[in-house]
C-alpha positions in Angstrom: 4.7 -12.3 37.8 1.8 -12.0 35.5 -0.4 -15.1 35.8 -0.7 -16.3 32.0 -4.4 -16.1 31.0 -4.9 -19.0 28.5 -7.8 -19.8 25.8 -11.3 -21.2 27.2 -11.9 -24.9 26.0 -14.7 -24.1 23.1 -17.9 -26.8 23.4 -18.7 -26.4 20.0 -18.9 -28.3 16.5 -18.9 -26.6 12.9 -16.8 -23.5 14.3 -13.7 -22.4 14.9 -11.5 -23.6 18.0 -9.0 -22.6 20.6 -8.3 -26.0 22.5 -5.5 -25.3 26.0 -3.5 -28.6 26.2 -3.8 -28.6 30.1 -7.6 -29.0 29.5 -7.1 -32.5 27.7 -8.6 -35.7 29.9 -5.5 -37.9 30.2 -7.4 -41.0 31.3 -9.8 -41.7 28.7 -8.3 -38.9 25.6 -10.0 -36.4 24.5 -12.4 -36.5 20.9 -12.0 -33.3 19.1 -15.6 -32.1 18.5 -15.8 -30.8 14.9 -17.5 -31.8 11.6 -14.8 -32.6 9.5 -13.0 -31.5 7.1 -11.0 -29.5 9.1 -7.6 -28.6 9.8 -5.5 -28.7 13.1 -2.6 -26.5 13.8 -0.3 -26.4 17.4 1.2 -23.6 19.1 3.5 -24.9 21.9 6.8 -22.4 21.5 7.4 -22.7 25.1 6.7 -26.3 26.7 8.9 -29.1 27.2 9.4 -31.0 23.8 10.0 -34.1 26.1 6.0 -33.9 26.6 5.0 -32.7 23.8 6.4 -35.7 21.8 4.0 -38.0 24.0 0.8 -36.2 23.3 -0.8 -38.0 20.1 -2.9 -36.9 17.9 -5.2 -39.6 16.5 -7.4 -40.2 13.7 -9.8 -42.9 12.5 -7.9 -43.2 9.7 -4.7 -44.2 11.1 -2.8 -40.7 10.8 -0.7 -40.4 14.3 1.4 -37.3 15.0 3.0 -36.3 17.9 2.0 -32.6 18.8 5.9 -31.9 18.4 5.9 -32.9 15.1 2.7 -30.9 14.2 4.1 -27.5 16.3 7.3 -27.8 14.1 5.6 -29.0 10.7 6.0 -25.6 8.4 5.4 -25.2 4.8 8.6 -23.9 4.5 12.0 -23.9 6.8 12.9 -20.9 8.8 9.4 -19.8 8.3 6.1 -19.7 10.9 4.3 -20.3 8.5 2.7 -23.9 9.4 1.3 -27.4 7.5 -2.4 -28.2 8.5 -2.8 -31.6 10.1 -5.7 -32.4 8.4 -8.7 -34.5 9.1 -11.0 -35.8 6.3 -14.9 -36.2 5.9 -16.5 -39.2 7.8 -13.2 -39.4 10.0 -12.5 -38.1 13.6 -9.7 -37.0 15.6 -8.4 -37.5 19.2 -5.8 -36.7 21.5 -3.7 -39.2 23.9 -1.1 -39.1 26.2 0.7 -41.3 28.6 1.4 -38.0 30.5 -0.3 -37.7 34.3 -2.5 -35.1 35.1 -0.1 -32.5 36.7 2.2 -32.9 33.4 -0.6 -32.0 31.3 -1.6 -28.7 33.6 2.1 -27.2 33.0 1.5 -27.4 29.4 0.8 -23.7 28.4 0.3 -24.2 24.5 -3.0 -25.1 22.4 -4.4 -26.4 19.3 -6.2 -24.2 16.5 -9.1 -25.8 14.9 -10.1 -24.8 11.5 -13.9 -25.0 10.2 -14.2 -26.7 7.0 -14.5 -23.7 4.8 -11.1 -22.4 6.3 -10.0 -25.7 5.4 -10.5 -25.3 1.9 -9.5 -21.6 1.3 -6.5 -21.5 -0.3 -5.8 -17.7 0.9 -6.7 -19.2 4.2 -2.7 -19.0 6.3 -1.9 -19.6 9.6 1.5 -18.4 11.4 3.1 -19.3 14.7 5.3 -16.0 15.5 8.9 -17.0 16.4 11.6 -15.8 15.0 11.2 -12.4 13.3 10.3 -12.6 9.7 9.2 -10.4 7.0 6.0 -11.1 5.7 5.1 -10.5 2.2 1.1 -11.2 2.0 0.4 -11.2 -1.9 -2.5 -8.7 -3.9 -5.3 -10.8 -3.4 -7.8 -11.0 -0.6 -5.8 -12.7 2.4 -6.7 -14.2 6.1 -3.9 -14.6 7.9 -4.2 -15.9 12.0 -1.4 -15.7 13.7 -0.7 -18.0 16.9 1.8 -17.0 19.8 2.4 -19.4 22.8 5.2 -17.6 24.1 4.8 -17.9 28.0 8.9 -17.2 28.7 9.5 -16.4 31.8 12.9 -15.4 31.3 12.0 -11.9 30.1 9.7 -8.7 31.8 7.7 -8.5 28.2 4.3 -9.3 28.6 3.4 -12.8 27.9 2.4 -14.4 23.9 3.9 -10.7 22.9 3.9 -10.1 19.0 6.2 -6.9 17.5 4.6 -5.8 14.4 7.1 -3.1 12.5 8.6 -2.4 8.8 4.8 -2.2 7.8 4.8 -1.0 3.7 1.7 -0.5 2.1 0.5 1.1 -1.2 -2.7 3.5 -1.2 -5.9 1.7 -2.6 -4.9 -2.1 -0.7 -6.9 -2.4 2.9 -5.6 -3.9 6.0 -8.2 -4.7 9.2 -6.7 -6.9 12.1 -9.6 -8.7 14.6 -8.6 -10.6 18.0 -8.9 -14.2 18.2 -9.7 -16.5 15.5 -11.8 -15.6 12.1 -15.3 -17.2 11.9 -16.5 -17.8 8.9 -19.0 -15.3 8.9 -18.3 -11.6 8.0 -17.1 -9.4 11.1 -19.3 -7.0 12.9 -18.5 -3.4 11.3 -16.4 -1.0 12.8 -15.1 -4.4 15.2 -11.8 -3.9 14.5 -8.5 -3.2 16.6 -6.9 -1.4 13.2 -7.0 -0.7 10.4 -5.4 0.9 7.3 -7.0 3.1 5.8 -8.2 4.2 9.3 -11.8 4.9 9.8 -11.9 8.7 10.4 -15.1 10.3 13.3 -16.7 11.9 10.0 -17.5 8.6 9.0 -14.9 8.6 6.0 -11.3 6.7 6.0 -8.1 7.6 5.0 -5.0 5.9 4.1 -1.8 6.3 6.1 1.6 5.4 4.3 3.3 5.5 7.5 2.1 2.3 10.6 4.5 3.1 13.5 5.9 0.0 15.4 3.4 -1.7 17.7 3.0 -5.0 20.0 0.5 -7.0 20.8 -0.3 -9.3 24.0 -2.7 -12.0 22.0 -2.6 -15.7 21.5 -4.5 -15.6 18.5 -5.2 -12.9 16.0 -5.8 -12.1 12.6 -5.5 -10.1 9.5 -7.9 -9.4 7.1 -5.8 -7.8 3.5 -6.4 -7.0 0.5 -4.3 -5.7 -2.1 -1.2 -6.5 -0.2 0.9 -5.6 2.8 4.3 -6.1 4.1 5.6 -5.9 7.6 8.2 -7.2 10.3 7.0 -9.7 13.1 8.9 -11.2 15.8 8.1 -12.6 19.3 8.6 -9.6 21.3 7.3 -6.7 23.4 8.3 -3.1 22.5 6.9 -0.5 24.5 5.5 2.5 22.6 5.3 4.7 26.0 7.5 7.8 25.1 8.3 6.5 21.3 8.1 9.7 19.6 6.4 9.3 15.8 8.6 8.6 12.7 6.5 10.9 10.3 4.2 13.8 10.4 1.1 11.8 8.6 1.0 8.9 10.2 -0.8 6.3 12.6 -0.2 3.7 15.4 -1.3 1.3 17.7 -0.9 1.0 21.8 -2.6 -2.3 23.6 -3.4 -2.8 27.4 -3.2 -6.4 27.8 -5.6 -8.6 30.2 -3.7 -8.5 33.7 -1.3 -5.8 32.8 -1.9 -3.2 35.7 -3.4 0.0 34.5 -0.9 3.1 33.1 -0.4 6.6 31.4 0.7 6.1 28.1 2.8 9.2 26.1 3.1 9.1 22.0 5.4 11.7 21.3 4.4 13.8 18.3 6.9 15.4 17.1 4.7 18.6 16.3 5.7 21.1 14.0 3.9 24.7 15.3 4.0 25.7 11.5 1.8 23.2 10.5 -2.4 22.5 11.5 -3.5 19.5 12.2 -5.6 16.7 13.6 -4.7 14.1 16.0 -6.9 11.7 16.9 -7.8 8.0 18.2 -10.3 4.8 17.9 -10.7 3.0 20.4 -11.9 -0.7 21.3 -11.6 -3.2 24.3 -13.4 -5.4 26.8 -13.0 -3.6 30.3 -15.3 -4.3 33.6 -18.3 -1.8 34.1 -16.2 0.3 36.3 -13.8 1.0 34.2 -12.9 3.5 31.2 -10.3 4.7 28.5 -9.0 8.4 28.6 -7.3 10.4 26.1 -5.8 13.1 28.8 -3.7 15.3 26.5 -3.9 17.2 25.0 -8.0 17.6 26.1 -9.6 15.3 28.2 -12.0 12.9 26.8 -13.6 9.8 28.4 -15.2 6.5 26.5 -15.8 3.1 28.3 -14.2 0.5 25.3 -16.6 -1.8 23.7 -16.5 -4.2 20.8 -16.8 -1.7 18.5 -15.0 1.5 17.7 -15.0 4.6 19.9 -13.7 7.7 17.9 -12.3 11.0 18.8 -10.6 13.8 17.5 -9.4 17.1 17.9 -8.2 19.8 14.8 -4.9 20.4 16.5 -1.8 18.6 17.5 0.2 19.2 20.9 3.4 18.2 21.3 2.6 14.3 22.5 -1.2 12.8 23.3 -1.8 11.0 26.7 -3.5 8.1 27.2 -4.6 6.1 30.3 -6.6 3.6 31.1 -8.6 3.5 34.3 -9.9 0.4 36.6 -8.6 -2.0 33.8 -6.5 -4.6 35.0 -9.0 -7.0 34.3 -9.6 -6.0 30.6 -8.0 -4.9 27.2 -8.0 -2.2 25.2 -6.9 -1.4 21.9 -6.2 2.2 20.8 -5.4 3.3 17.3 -4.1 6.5 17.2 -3.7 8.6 14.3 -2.0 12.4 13.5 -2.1 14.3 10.1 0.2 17.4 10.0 -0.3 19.7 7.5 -2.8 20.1 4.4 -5.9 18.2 5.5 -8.2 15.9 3.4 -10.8 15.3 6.0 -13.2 17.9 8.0 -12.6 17.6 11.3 -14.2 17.5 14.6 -13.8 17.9 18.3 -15.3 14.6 19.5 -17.9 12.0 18.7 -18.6 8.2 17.9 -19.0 5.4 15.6 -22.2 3.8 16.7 -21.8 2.1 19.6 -21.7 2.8 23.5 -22.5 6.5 24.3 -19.1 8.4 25.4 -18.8 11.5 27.4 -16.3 14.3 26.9 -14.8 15.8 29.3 -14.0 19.7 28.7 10.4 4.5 16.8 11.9 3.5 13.9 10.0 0.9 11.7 12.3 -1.3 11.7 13.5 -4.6 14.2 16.2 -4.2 16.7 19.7 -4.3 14.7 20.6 -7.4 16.0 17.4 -9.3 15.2 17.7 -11.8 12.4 15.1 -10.8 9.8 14.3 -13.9 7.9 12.9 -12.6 4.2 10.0 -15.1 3.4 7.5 -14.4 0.3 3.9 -15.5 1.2 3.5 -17.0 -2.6 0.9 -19.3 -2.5 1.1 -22.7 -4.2 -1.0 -25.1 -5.1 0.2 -27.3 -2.6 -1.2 -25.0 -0.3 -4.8 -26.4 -2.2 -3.9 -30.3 -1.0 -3.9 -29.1 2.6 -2.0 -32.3 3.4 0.5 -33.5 5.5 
């Protein structure tokens, strides 16, 4: 069985924050370190509710909630979309329990801080993924994190797994999505995992209207959008291996979680020998120093993943593109992959790089599984969404 990797406990005030409940001191409670105003938000999908109901959370000001009540506290039923617990200026927050030691350290769900401008964003959202859900994320400029605490062991999925399909978007909006938690400083460029438009190895971008179905293993991550979006998320793995591509201009996402042995991936192209092309990929991660990313088909190429992206491409399209990672197990890596059959907008090139790490080369339907229930929810945002109150 994979052994669930969870959140490090963050020593740190004024920032964002990914508390793990098992880290809590159940003798003398645990202050939460941060310069208020803030917001907290739980993700617990998967522990007992029996414990979660005596963990407190405690503020100077005489709010008390129960971190069952705060996991299950959405703006809106049959939604993930979830209520900030928040904590005003000049007060703190603490968590208590009457639970022992051992109780606390099955507990495999955590707490979300906010930082104070977060706080007071109004286009500021956070989701925990359940249930699968259509989300509609309105025109303007958007941060949406989304929390997954799924540790079931009941499935062979890799664990806090996130489906992500049914994506509609119009040309001219912009879509980038980050690991983790947003800070509220502006994101290194080139940092993230994807994007649409897709930043193309000539240093241009271009806008796909097709995003094929994709997973990820994350506890925490985040969209940046503007202009608007639409897609399908539920809390569930879909492999891409062998998924052949639903359009001939078109782009995708495969993800080697933390843990998750090493493997040859396939995407299945579905080339047309009529048509030219280009097929490429960007690629970013955190892997030890001995090990690397390969695109193996249809030519070999070779990066070691950093934090920001690695690009490659090749003016022709094979039948599928292979891609492997190598000495891995202990890292990630996330691999946008992109193919454009038939007139071409862009100039393309055998292989290079964004700046970055130097590389070396080396000569599904979009659409949830029938019998999921889709729940249609509109992301409209209202101005109690401005109060930020429970």
């Amino acid at each position: 069985m994979i052994v669930p990797v969870l959140f490090s406990l963050f020593a740190v005030c004024n920032a964002q924050q990914i508390l793990n409940l098992k880290d809590f001191d159940v003798n003398t409670g645990t202050k939460i370190s941060q310069v208020a105003p803030y917001a907290i938000y739980v993700s617990a999908s998967t522990d007992d509710t029996t414990l979660l109901k005596q963990i407190n959370v405690k503020t100077t000001d005489n709010q008390v909630k129960n971190l069952y009540d705060l996991s299950r506290n959405h703006i809106m039923q049959n939604t993930g979309l979830l209520q900030p617990f928040v904590v005003n200026v000049t007060t703190e927050a603490s968590i208590s329990t009457t639970l022992s030691a051992e109780q606390m350290g099955k507990l495999t769900g955590f707490l979300y801080i906010t930082t104070s401008k977060q706080l007071t964003n109004n286009h500021f959202l956070v989701y925990n993924v359940q249930e699968a859900e259509l989300i509609k994320v309105p025109t303007d400029d958007y941060t949406i994190v989304f929390l997954n605490s799924n540790y079931s062991i009941l499935t062979s999925q890799p664990f806090q797994s996130s489906s992500i399909s049914a994506w509609s978007q119009t040309e001219g909006s912009s879509v980038k999505l980050y690991e983790g938690c947003p800070r509220d400083d502006a994101e290194k460029e080139n940092s993230q995992f994807f994007s649409n438009p897709a930043v193309m190895i000539n240093g241009k971008q271009m806008f796909f209207p097709v995003v094929e179905i994709f997973s990820l293993s994350l506890g925490a991550f985040y969209f940046k959008s503007s202009k608007g979006v639409q897609f399908v998320i539920s809390n569930e793995f879909t492999d891409v291996n062998n998924r052949p591509t639903t359009s001939k201009i078109t782009t995708g996402l495969y993800m080697k979680p933390i843990t998750v042995n090493d493997r040859k991936v396939s995407i299945f192209t579905g080339h047309d020998d009529k048509l030219n092309g280009t097929i490429g990929v960007n690629v970013v991660g955190s892997v030890p120093a001995n090990a690397n990313f390969s695109v193996t088909y249809p030519i070999k190429w070779v990066t070691i993943p950093t934090n920001i992206i690695q690009s490659w491409s090749i003016p022709e399209i094979s039948d599928r593109l292979g891609l492997d990672t190598i000495n891995s197990v202990a890292g990630e890596v996330f691999v946008q992959y992109y193919m454009i059959q038939g007139n071409q907008s862009i100039n393309p090139v055998t292989t290079t790089m964004l700046p970055g790490r130097q590389t070396t080369s080396r000569g599904i339907e979009t659409t949830t599984k029938s019998n999921a229930i889709v729940q249609l929810f509109t992301s409209f945002i209202i101005t109690i969404l401005g109060a930020r109150y429970l």
